[in-house]
MILO-365214 format. One record per residue (C-alpha): residue in one letter; chain; x, y, z. Coordinates in Angstrom, 1 decimal. Each point is the difference from the previous one (the first is absolute). Example, Ala and Ser with C-alpha at 12.3 -4.5 7.8 and 13.67 -1.06 7.14 Angstrom:
REM residues 2
["A" "A" [12.3 -4.5 7.8]]
["S" "A" [1.4 3.4 -0.7]]
This chain:
REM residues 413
["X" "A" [19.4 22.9 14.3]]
["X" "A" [-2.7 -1.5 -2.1]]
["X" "A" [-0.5 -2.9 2.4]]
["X" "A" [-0.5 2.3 3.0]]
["X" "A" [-2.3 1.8 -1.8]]
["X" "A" [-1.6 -2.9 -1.4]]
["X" "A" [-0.8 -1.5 3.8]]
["X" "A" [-1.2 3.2 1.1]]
["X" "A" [-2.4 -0.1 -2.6]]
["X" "A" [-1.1 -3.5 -0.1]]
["X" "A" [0.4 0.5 4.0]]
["X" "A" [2.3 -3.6 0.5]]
["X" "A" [3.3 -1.5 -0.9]]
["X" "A" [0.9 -0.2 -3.9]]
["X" "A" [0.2 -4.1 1.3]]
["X" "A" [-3.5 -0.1 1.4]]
["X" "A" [-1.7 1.9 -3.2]]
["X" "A" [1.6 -2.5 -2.1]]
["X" "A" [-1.4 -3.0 1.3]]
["X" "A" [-3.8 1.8 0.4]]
["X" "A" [0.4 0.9 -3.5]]
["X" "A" [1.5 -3.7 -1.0]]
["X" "A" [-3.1 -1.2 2.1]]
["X" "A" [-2.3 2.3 -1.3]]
["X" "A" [1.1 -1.2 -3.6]]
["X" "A" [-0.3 -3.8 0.8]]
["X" "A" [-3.4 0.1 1.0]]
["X" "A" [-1.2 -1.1 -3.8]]
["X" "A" [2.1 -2.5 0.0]]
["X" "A" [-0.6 -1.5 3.5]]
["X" "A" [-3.8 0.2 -1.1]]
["X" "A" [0.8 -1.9 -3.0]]
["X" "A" [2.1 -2.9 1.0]]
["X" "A" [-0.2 -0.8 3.6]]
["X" "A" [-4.0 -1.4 -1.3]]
["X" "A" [1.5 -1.8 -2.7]]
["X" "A" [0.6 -3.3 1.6]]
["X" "A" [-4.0 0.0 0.8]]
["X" "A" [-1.2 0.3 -2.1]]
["X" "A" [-0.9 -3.3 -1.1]]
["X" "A" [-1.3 -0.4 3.3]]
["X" "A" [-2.6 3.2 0.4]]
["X" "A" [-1.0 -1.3 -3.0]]
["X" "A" [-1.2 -3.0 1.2]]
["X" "A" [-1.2 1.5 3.2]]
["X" "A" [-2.2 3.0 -2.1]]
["X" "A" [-1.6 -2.2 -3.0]]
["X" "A" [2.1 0.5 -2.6]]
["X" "A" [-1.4 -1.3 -3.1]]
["X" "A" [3.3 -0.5 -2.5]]
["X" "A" [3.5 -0.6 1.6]]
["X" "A" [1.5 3.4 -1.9]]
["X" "A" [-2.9 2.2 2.1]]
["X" "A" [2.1 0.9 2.8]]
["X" "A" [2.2 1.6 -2.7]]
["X" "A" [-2.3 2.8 0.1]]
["X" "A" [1.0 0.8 3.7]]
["X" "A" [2.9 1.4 -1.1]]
["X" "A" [-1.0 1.3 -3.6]]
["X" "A" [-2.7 2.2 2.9]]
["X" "A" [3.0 1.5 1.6]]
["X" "A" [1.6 1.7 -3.2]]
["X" "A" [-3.2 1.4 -1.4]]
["X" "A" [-0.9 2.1 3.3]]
["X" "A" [3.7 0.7 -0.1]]
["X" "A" [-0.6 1.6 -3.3]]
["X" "A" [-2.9 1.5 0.9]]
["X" "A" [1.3 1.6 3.1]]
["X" "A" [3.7 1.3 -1.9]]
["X" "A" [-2.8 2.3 -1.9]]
["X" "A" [-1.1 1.9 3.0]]
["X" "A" [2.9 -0.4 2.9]]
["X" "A" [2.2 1.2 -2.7]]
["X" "A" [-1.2 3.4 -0.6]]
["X" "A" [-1.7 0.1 3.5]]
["X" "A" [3.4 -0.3 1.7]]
["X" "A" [1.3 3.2 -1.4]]
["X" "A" [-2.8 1.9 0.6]]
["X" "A" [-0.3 -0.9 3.3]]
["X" "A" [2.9 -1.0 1.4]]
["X" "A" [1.8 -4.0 0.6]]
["X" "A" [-1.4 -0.8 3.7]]
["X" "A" [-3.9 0.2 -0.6]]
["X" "A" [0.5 -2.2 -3.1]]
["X" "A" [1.8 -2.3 2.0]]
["X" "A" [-2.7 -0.1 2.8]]
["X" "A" [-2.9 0.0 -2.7]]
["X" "A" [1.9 -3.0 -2.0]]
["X" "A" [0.6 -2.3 3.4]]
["X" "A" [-3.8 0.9 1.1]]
["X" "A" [-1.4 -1.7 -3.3]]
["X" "A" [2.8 -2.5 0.5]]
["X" "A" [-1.3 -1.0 3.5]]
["X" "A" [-3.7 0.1 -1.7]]
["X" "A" [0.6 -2.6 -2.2]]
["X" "A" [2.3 -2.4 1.7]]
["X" "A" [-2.7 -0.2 2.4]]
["X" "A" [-2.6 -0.8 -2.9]]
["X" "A" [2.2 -2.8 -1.2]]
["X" "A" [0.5 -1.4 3.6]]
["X" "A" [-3.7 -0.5 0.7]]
["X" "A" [-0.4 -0.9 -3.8]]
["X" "A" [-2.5 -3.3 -0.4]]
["X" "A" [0.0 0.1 -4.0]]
["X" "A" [2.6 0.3 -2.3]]
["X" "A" [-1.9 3.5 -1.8]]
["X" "A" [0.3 1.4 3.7]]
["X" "A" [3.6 -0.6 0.1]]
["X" "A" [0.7 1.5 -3.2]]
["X" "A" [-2.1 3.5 1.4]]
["X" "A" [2.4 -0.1 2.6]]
["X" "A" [3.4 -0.3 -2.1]]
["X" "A" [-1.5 2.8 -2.7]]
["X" "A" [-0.5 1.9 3.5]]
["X" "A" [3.9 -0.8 1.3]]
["X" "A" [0.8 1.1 -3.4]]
["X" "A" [-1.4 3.5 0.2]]
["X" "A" [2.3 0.2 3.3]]
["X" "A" [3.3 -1.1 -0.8]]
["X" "A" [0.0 3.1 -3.1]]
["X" "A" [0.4 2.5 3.2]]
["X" "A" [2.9 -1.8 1.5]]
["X" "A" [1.6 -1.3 -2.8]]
["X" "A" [-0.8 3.7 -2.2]]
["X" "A" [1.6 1.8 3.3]]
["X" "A" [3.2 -2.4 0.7]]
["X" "A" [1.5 1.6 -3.3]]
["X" "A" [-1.3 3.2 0.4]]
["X" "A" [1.5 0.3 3.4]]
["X" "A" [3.3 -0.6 -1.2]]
["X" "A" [-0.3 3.1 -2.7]]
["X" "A" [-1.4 2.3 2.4]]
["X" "A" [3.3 -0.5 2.2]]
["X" "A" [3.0 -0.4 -1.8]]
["X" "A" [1.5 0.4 -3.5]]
["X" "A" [2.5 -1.4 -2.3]]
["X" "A" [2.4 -2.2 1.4]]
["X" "A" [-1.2 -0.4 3.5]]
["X" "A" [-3.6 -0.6 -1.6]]
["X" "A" [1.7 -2.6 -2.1]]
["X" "A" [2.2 -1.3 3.1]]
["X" "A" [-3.7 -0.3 2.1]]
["X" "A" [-1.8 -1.6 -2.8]]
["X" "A" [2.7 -2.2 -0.1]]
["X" "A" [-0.2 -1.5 3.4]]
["X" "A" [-3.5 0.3 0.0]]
["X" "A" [0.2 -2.8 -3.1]]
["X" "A" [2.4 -2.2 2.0]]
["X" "A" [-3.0 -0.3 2.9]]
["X" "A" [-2.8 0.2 -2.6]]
["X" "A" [1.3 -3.1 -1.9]]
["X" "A" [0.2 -2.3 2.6]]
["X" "A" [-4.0 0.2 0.6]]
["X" "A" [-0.8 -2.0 -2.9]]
["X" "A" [2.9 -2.6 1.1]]
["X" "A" [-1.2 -0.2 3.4]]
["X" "A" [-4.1 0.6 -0.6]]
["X" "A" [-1.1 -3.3 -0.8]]
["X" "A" [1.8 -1.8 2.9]]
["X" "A" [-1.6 2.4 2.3]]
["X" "A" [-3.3 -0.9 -1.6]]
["X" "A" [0.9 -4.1 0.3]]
["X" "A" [1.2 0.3 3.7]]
["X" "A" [-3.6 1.9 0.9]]
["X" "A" [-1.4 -2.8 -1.4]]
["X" "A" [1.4 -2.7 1.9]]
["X" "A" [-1.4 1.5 3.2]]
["X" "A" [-3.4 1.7 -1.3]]
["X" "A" [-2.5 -0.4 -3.2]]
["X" "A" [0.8 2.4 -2.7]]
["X" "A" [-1.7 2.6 1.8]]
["X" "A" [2.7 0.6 2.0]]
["X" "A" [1.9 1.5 -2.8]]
["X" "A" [-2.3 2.7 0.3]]
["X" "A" [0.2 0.6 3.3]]
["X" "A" [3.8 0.4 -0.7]]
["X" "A" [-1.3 2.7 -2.2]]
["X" "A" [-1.6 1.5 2.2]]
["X" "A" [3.0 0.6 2.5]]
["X" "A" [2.3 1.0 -2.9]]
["X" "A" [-2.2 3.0 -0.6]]
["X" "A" [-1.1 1.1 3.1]]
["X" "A" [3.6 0.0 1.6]]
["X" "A" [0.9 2.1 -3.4]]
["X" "A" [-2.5 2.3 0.5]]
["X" "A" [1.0 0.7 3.8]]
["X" "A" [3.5 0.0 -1.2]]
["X" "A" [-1.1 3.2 -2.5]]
["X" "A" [-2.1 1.3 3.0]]
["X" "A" [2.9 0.5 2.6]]
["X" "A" [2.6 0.7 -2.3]]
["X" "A" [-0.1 0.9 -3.7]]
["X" "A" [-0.6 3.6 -0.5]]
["X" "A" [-1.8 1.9 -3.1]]
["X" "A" [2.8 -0.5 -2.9]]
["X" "A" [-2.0 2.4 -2.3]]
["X" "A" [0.4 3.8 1.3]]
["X" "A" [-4.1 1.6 -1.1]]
["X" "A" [2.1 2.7 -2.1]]
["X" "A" [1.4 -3.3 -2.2]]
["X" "A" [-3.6 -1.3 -0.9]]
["X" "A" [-1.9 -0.5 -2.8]]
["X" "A" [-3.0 0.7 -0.2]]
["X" "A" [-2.8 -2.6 -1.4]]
["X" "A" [-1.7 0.9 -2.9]]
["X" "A" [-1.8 -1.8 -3.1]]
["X" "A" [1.5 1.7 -2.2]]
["X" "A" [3.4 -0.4 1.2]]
["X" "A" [-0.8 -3.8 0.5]]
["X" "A" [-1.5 -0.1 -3.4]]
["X" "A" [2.7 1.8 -1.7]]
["X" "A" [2.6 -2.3 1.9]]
["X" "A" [-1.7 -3.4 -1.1]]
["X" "A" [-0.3 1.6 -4.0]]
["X" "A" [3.7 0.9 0.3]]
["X" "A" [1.0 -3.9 1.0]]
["X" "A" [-1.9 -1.3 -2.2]]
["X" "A" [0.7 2.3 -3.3]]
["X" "A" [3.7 0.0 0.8]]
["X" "A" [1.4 -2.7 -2.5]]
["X" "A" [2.8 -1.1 2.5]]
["X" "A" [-1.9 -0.2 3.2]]
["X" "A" [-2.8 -1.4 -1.6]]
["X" "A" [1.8 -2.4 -1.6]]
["X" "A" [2.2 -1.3 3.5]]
["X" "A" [-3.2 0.1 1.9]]
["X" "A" [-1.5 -2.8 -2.3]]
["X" "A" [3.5 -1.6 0.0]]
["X" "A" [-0.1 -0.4 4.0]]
["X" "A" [-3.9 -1.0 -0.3]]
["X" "A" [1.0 -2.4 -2.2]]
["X" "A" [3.4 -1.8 1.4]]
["X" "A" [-1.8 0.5 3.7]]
["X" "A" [-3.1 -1.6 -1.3]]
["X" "A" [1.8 -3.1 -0.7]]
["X" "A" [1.9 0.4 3.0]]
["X" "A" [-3.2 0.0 2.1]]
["X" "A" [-1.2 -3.2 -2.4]]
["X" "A" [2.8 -1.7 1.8]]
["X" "A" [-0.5 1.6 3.5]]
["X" "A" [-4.2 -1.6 -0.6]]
["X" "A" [1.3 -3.8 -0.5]]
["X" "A" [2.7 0.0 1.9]]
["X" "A" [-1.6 -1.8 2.7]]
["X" "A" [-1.7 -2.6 -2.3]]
["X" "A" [3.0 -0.4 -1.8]]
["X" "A" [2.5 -0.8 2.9]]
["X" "A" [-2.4 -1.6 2.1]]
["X" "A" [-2.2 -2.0 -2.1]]
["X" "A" [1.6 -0.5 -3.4]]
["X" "A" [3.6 -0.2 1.5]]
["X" "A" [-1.6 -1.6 3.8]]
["X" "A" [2.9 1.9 1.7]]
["X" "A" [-2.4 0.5 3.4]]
["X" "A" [1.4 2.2 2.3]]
["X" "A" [3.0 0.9 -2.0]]
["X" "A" [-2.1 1.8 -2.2]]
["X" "A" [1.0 3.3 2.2]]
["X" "A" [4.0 -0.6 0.0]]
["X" "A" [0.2 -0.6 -3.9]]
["X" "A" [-2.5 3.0 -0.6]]
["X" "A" [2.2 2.3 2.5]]
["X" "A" [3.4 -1.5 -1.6]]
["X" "A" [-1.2 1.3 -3.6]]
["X" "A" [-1.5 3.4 2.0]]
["X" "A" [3.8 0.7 0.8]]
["X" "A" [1.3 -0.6 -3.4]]
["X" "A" [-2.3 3.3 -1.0]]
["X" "A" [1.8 1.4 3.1]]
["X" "A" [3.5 -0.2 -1.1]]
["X" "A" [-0.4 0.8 -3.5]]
["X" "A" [-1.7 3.1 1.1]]
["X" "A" [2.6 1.3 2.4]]
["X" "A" [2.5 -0.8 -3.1]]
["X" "A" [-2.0 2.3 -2.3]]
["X" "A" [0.4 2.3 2.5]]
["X" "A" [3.3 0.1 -0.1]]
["X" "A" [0.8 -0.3 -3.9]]
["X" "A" [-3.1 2.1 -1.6]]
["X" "A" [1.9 3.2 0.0]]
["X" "A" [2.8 -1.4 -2.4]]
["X" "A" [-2.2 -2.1 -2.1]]
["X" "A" [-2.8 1.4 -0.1]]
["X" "A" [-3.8 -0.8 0.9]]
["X" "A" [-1.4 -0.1 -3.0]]
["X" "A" [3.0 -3.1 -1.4]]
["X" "A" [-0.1 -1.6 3.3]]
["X" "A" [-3.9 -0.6 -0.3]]
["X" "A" [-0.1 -0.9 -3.8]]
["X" "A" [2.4 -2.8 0.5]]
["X" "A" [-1.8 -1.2 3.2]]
["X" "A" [-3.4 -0.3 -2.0]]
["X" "A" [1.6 -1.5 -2.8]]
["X" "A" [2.0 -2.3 2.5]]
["X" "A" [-3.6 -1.1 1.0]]
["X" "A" [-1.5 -0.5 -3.0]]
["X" "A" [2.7 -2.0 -1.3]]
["X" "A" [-0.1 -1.9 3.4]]
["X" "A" [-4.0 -1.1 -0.3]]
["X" "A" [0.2 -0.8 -4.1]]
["X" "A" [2.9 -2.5 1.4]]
["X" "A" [-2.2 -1.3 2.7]]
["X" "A" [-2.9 -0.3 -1.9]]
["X" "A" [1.2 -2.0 -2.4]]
["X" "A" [1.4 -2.4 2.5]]
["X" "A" [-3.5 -0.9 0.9]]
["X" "A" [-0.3 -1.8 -3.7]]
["X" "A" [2.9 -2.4 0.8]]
["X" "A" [0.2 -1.4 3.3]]
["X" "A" [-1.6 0.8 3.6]]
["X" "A" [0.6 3.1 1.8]]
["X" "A" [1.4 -0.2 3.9]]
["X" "A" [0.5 2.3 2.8]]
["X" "A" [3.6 0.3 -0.7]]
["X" "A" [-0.5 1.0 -3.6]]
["X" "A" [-2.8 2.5 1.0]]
["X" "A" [2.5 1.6 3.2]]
["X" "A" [2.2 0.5 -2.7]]
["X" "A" [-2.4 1.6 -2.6]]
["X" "A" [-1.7 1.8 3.0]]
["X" "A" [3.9 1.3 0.9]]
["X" "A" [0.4 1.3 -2.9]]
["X" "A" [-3.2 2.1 -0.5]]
["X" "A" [0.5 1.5 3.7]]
["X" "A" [3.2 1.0 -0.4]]
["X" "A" [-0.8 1.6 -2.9]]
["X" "A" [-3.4 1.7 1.6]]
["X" "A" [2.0 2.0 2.5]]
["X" "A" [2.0 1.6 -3.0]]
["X" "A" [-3.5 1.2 -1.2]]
["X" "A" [-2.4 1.6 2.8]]
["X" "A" [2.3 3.1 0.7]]
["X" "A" [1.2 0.3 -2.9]]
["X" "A" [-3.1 0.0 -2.8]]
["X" "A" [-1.7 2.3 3.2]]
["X" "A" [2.5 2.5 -0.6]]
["X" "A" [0.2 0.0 -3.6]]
["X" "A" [-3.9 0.0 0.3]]
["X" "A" [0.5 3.4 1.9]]
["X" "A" [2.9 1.5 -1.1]]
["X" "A" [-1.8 2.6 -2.7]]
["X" "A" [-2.6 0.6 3.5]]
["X" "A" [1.5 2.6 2.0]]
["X" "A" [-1.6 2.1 0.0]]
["X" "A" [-3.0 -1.6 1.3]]
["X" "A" [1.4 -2.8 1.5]]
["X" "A" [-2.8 -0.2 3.2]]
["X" "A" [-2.6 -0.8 -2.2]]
["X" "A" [2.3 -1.4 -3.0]]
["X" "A" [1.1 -3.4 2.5]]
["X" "A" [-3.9 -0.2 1.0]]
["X" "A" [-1.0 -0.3 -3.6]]
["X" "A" [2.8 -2.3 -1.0]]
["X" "A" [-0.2 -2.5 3.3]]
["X" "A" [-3.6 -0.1 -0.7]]
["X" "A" [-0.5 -0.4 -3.6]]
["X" "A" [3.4 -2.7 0.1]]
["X" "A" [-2.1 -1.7 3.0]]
["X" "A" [-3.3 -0.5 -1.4]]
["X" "A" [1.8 -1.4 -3.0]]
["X" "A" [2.3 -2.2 1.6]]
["X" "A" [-3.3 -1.5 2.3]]
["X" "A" [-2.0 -0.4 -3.4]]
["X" "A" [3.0 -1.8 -1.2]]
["X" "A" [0.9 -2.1 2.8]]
["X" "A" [-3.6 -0.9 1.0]]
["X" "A" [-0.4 -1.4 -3.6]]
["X" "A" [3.0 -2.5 0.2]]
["X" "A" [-0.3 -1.0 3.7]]
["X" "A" [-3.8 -0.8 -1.3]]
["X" "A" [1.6 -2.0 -2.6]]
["X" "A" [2.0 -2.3 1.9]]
["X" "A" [-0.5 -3.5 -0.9]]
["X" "A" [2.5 -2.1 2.9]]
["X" "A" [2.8 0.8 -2.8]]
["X" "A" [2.3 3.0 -0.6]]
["X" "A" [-1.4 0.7 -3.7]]
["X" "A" [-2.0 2.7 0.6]]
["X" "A" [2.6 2.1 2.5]]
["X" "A" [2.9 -0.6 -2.4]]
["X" "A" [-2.1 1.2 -2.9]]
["X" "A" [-0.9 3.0 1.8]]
["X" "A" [3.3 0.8 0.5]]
["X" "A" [1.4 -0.7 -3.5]]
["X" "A" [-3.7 2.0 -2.0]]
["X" "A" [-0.1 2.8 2.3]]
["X" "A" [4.1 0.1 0.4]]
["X" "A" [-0.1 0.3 -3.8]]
["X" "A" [-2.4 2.8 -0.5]]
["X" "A" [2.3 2.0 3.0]]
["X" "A" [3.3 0.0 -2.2]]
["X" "A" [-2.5 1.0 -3.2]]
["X" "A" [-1.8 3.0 2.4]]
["X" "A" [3.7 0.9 1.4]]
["X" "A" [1.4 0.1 -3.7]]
["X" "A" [-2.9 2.5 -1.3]]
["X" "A" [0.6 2.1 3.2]]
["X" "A" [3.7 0.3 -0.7]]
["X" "A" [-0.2 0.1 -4.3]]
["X" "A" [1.9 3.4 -0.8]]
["X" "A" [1.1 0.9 3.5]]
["X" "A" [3.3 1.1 0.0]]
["X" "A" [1.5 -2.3 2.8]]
["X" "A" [2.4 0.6 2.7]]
["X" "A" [1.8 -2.2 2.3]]
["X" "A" [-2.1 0.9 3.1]]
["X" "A" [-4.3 0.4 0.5]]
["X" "A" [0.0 3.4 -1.3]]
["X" "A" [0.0 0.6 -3.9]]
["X" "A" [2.7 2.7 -1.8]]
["X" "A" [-2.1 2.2 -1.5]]
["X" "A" [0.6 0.7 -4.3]]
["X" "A" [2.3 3.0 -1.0]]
């Protein structure tokens, strides 16, 4: 019954609005790492001064993400999912046209904060989408398939971006932008229908935002699993930076950059449709303690390597294995730990916490891609420093909880 009500609502096939909202989802992701194998070369073609600039491509990206969590967040309550959407692809257009016709490198990087600002609507809406139409189970069943499509983009992303590239410059990536949003957009046009009924909205208000953003960050356990995400993602996103100079130049693995990039991408996959499956009995809040400290143990290991003998690709695959497998036990679950005290604000609550956790995580990351030096040093301490001060954040959030085996706490007495 709920799936025929579901359709009606969404007006298409429970089928169809999981692969829009799987789409809708990968959008970051596509943005991110179908440009990663060029950018060496629109470096060279824009001017850029230091072989780690083109980092900041990417680092561009997150921070108009962050930015644009704040306001589609709350906007998309107040005023419904399918103007956000529209509002979010518009600005996405807007700046994929500015880095097309970009001459300087400073352009480019208007253009990315700009494609930043957009992909917030979508990628705010997918999940939103997904609430507004079905509950318990057959929300977790959707969210499930929608994960099985959704990992696959940053597997396949990066061999889209290479084949483009064998038959156009680098700006034909953007054209390939270009399409992927407009056919989106006409794909929302003729068939999604409003998700959010008017008597369901919120209104916006600055002191409801306000009070929303003092409640995250006053809360000692969201507080505390927001800076944890900022801080495991911000090494995460260190990684994501060099990953081109690393494979490609350090490692001189050419065109194969894009399959051993997409074969780690589906190791985060896999272990994250396995937390799926085995967080209710264990727990989210075991599961991603052992996963960080799996990390940490993993880069402290690997670091020390670099003292006694030379590192090769197969030695980083395997370090780099083991910190993606680990990665897809952590996203979902430190979110919803972040948000589990939150629900009773939870619109503005997941704004707050995606943005503050993004513009973190880009601090972060930009300062260890920036540090790359043609070895692995400065990503594998990143990873073992900022790894480190996670477990001591998560430990202080949890000190004198009285833990359960599942996300939510028993209460004393």
């Amino acid at each position: 019954m709920e799936n025929h009500q579901s359709s009606a609502a969404s007006g298409m096939s429970a089928k169809e609005f999981t692969v829009l909202v799987a789409l809708l989802m990968s959008i970051v992701a596509i943005s991110i790492d179908a440009l990663l194998p060029a950018l060496g070369v629109i470096g060279q073609s824009l001017g850029a001064t230091t072989a780690n600039q083109p980092q900041l491509l990417v680092s561009m990206l997150f921070l108009g993400m962050a930015i644009g969590q704040l306001i589609c967040g709350p906007l998309s309550d107040a005023l419904g999912r399918r103007p956000i959407l529209f509002g979010g692809f518009t600005l996405y257009l807007v700046g994929t046209v500015v880095c097309y016709q970009a001459d300087s490198l400073e352009m480019m990087m208007i253009g990315r904060f700009i494609q930043g600002l957009g992909v917030a609507g979508p990628y705010i809406s997918a999940i939103s989408l997904v609430r507004d139409l079905y509950h318990g189970s057959q929300m977790a069943r959707v969210m499930s398939l929608v994960m099985m499509i959704f990992v696959l983009v940053p597997a396949i992303a990066p061999s889209l971006g290479q084949a483009i590239m064998f038959f156009a410059d680098w700006r034909g990536i953007f054209e390939m932008y270009l399409v992927y949003a407009v056919v989106l957009m006409l794909w929302i046009l003729l068939r999604l229908k409003e998700t959010l009924p008017k008597e369901h909205r919120i209104p916006f208000t600055q002191k409801g935002f306000y009070d929303g953003f003092k409640e995250v960050l006053t809360n000692r356990i969201t507080a505390s699993y927001t800076v944890c995400m900022g801080l495991f993602f911000g090494s995460f996103i260190g990684y994501l930076n060099s990953a081109q100079q690393i494979f490609q130049v350090q490692f001189n693995t050419g065109n194969l950059f894009s399959v051993y990039f997409g074969g780690l991408a589906l190791l985060l996959g896999a272990s994250s449709l396995i937390n799926s499956r085995i967080v209710e009995k264990h727990g989210a809040k075991h599961i991603a303690f052992r996963a960080i400290l799996a990390v940490v143990f993993a880069s402290f290991i690997f670091l020390s390597m670099h003292a006694l003998m030379a590192i090769t690709l197969w030695m980083f695959l395997c370090y780099a294995g083991v910190f993606f497998f680990c990665f897809g036990f952590l996203f979902g679950n430190v979110n919803a730990l972040a948000m589990e005290p939150m629900g009773h604000v939870a619109g503005i609550a997941s704004a707050v916490i995606g943005s503050v956790s993004s513009i973190m995580s880009m601090l972060i990351g930009t300062l260890i891609g920036q540090m790359y030096d043609n070895s692995l040093i400065p990503m594998t301490t990143g990873f073992a420093v900022f790894g480190t001060v996670a477990l001591g954040v998560m430990y202080w959030a949890e000190k004198g909880r009285i833990e359960d085996d599942g996300l939510i706490e028993a209460e004393p007495g």
